[in-house]
Structure formats: structure tokens, C-alpha cells
C-alpha positions in Angstrom: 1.3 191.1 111.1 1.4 187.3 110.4 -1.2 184.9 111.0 0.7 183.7 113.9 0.9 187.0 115.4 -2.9 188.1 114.5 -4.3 184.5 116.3 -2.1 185.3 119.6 -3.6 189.2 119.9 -7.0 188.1 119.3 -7.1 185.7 122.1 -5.9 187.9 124.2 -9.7 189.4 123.4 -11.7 185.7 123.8 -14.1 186.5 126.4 -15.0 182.6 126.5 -11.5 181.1 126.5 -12.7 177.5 128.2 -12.3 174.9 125.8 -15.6 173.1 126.5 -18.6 172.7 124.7 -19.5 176.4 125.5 -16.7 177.9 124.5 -16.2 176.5 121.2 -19.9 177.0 119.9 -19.5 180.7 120.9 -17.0 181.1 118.0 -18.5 178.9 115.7 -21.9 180.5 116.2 -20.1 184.0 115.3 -18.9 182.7 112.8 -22.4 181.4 110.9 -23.3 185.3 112.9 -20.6 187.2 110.4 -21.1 185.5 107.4 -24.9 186.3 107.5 -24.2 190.0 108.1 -21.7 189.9 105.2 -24.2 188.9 103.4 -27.0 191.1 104.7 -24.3 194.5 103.7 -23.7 193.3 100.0 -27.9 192.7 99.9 -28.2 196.4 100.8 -25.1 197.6 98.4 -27.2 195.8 95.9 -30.2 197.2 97.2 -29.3 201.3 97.4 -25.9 201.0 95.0 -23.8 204.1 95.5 -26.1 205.5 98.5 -24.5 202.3 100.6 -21.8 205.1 101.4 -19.6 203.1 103.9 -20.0 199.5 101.8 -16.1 198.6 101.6 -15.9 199.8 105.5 -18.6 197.6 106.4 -17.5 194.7 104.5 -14.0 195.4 105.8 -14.9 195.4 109.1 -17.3 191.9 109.2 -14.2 190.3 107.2 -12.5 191.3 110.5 -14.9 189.9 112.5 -14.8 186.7 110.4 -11.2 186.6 111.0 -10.9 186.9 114.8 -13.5 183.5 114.7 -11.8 181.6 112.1 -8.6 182.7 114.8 -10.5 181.7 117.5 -11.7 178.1 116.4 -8.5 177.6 115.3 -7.3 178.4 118.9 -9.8 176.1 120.7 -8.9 173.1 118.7 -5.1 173.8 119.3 -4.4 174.6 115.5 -1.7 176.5 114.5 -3.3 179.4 111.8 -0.5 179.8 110.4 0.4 176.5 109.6 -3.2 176.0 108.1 -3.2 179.2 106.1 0.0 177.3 104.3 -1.7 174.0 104.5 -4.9 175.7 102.3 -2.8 177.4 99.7 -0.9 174.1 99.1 -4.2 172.1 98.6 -5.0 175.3 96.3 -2.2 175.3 94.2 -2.5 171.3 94.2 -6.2 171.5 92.9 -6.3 174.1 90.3 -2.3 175.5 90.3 -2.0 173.8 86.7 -4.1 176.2 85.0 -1.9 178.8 85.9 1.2 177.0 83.9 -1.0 177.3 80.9 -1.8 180.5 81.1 1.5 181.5 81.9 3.1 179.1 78.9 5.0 177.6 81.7 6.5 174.4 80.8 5.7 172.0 83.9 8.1 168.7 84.3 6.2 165.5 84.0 5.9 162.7 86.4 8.5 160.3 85.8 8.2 156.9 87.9 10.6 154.5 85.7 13.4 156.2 86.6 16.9 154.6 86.8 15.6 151.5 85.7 16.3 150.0 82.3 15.6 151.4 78.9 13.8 148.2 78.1 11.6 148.7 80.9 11.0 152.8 80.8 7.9 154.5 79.2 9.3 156.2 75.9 9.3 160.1 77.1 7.8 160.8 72.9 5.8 158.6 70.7 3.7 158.7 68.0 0.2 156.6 68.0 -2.1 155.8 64.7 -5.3 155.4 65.4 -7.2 153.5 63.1 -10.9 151.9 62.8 -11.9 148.8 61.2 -15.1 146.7 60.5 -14.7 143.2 61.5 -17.5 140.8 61.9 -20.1 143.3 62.0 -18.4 145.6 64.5 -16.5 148.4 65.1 -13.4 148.5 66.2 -10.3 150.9 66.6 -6.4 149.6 66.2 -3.3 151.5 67.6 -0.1 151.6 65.9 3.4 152.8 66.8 6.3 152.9 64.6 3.6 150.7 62.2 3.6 148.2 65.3 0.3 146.9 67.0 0.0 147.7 70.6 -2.6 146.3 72.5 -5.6 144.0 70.9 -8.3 145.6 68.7 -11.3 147.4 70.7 -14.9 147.5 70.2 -17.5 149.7 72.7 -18.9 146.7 74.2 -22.0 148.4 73.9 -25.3 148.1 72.7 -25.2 151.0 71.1 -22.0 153.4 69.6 -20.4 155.6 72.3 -17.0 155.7 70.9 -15.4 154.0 73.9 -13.7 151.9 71.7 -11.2 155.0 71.3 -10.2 154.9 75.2 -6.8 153.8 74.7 -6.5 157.8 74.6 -7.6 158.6 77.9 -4.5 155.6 79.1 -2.5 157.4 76.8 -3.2 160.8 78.7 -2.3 159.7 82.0 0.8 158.7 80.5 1.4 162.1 79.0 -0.2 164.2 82.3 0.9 161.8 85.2 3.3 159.8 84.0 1.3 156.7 84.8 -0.6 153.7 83.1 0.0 150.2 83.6 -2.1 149.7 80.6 0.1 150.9 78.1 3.1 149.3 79.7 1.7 146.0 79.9 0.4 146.8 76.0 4.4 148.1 75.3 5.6 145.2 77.0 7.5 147.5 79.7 6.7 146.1 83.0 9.5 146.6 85.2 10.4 143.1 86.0 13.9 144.0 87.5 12.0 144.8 90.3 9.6 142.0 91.4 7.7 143.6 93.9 7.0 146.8 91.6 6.2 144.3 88.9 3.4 142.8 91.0 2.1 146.1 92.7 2.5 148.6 90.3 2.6 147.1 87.2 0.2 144.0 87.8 -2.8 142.6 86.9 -4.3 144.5 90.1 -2.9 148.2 88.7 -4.5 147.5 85.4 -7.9 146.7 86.7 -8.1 149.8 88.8 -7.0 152.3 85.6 -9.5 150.3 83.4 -12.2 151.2 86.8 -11.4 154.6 86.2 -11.6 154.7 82.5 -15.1 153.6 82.5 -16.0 155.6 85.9 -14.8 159.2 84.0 -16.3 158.0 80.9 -19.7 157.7 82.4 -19.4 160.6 84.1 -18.5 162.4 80.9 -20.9 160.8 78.6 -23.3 162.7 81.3 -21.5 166.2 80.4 -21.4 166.7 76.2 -17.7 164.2 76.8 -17.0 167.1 78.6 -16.8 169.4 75.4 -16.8 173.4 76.8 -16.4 172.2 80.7 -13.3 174.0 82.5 -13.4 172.0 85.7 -14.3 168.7 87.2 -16.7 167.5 89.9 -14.3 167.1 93.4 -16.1 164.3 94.8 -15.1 162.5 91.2 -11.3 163.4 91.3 -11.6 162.4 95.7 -13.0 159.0 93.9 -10.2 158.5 92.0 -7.1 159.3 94.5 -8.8 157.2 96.5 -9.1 154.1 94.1 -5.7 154.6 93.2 -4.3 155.6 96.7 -2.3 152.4 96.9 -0.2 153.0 93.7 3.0 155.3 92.9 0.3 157.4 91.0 -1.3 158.3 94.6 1.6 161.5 94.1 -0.3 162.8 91.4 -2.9 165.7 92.7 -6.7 166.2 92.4 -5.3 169.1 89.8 -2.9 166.9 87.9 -5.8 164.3 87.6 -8.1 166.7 86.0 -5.8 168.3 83.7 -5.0 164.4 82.3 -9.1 164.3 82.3 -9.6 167.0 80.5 -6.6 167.4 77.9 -7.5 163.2 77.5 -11.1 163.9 76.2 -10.4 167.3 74.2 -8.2 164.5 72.3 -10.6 162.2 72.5 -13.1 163.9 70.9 -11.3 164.8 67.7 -10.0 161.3 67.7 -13.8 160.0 67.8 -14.9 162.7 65.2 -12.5 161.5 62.9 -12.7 157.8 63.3 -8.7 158.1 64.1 -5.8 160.1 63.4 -2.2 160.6 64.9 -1.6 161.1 68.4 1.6 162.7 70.0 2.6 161.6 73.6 5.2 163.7 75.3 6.2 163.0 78.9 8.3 165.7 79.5 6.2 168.0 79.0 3.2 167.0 80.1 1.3 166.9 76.6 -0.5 165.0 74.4 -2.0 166.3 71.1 -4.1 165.2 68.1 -2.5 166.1 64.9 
């Protein structure tokens, strides 16, 4: 039986089918009603272990009760169960499917928003970055090289004290890698895409390259809060929501709550060997998602 089929047999059973007030807090109330007695069975299976005889019956049979209200909601507010059944395991697989490619050594294609316009104008698919640090008038600051080119101006941490934010480049250079993304580095490569004006202005502009810097500094405070996120596995939802919608406006906006955290994450595990060493070499690769410390 599909979920279709299950929500049309149980409303044959509704006993308050109106679609007023009353009949939609009935469900909703047996809802709250089921998942306290779920609740209340595994306290007693915890409570008298193997002498809870009929535990995976019990629980069976509230899970079935859950079901016919979830159904039945779902009914009153004209909502097709299948259809969100489908909808949920989408936002699932958007929000944590990534993890899965890892485990599985599943090579997932990158983002790729430059294409068919000019090679001049196209975010290199694999490069090589030196990071280096320098003292200059009393301050600290980090240079990136590729091919034994500058790109971008020398940073400091514009703080009062040493954070290692002068080394953020890498996070830029992450979303590059993860979502294919980061005006930043193609305003520092010189590879806006000009040929088309009104991508030049949106997506490319002065506008763009504000809102990555935003997010930079947003996750960075956020993850100076959490060790720089050394040993964390996942990311705080209302964060990632912050950033699609900051970013909702721009090309980027494809990229999922998932693909966000993996640049996140994979950025700073980078990061932190980067700010350990005070440098090193950095491998960007677009088509497969990946960017490495060697």
C-alpha cells in the first residue's frame, strides 16, 4: 500500500471529517495523544526490559495510530501524502545526502556556473594556492600565490587580538571547490564574466562580494564559538537557513543547506591546518568537489 492509498482508507475511518476548527484539532490533538503514549511504552520497556512482553507490538501499533493522524491532517488541509512523503525525503537527501557520497567514495559532480562562457572568464576547474605569512609593519599578515602569482591583496585579522582570520581566503576558496561559487576569488583572478553585463553586475558585482565576505565573518564567529569547528559533524540549521537566505538572490541560491555545510566544514578542516602551520599549499578541484591541504 502507498501513501496515497493508506491516506484515502483511513478517511474513510474520520469520525470528524468537517474541516472546521473542530475537526482539525481532533487530529492534531491525537497526534500530541500518540506521541505521548509512544513515549509512555518505551518508558515502561525501559522500566521492566524483557518483561515488556508485547514492546515491538505496542510500539507498532501507536506508530499506526501516528500514521492515520499525520494522514488525517494531511487530509484536512487538502495535502497530498504522498506528494509530501517525496517532498521530505528530497529536503533529506538535500540536507545531509552528501555524507552519504563520502561514505560511499562516491565522486559527486561540482557546481559549475561559468559554463559556456569564455576561458578567460571561467573559474580554473584545478589550481594550486601558496599560502604564505609575512610580518609587515608590525602585523601579521598571510599572501596567496598561484603559479608564483599574487591574487588578492595581503590580509591581516583586523583584530585586536590573533584569530587567524587573516587565512580566510580558504573558506572563499572552499565555496569555490564545494559550490562552485565565489565572487571573491573571481574578482581576485580577474574572471568576472563581463561578456555578460547583467551577470557582471549581479553575480559577479561589488553587491555579490559583500554578501560572501557577510558570510565569511558570520560562520567564522559562529565557529570561533565551536573549537573552529574541530570534531563537529554537523552545523546549526538556523545558520545554514541564514545563509540561503542572504544569498537567495544569487546563482548560488541552487546550492543546498547540505552542500553549504559540507563547503563549511571541509573549508575549516583546511583551515585549521593552514592556521597551524602559518601556510602551506592548497589544492582546489571543482570537479570533484574537493579542496585539500597538502
Amino acid at each position: 500500500m502507498d501513501f496515497h492509498q493508506y491516506q484515502e482508507q483511513a478517511l474513510k475511518t474520520d469520525q470528524v471529517p468537517t474541516k472546521n476548527e473542530h475537526g482539525i484539532i481532533v487530529p492534531l490533538l491525537g497526534l500530541a495523544g500518540e506521541a505521548g503514549s509512544l513515549l509512555t511504552e518505551y518508558k515502561k520497556h525501559l522500566r521492566d526490559g524483557d518483561a515488556h512482553k508485547l514492546f515491538k507490538e505496542t510500539i507498532a501499533e501507536e506508530l499506526g495510530d501516528l500514521l492515520w493522524y499525520v494522514a488525517n491532517v494531511a487530509s484536512k488541509f487538502d495535502l497530498d501524502l504522498e506528494k509530501v512523503a517525496k517532498g521530505n525525503i528530497e529536503k533529506c537527501r538535500a540536507r545531509w545526502g552528501w555524507r552519504d557520497s563520502l561514505q560511499t567514495d562516491i565522486s559527486t559532480t561540482g557546481y559549475i556556473f561559468d559554463g559556456g562562457f569564455p576561458e578567460n572568464e571561467c573559474l580554473p576547474r584545478h589550481f594550486i594556492v601558496e599560502i604564505t605569512e609575512v610580518n609587515q609593519n608590525n602585523s601579521v599578515k598571510m599572501r596567496a600565490f598561484i603559479d608564483g602569482q599574487q591574487i588578492g591583496n595581503d590580509l591581516s585579522d583586523n583584530s585586536y587580538s590573533s584569530d587567524g582570520y587573516r587565512f580566510h581566503d580558504i573558506f572563499h576558496l572552499s565555496y569555490v571547490a564545494v559550490l562552485g561559487w565565489s565572487p571573491v576569488i573571481r574578482s581576485n583572478l580577474k574572471l568576472k564574466r563581463k561578456s555578460n553585463p547583467r551577470i557582471d553586475e549581479v553575480e559577479d558585482g561589488g553587491r555579490a562580494i559583500a554578501i560572501e565576505e557577510g558570510l565569511s565573518a558570520l560562520v567564522f564567529s559562529y565557529a570561533k564559538d565551536h573549537n573552529f569547528l574541530e570534531g563537529v559533524v554537523a552545523l546549526d540549521d538556523q545558520l545554514l537557513k541564514t545563509i540561503k537566505n542572504m544569498s537567495s538572490h544569487l546563482e548560488v541560491a541552487q546550492c543546498s543547506l547540505g552542500d553549504w555545510e559540507e563547503a563549511i566544514l571541509t573549508g575549516y578542516e583546511v583551515w585549521r591546518q593552514v592556521e597551524k602551520n602559518r601556510g602551506g599549499t592548497v589544492v582546489v578541484d571543482i570537479n570533484i568537489r574537493s579542496i585539500t591541504y597538502q
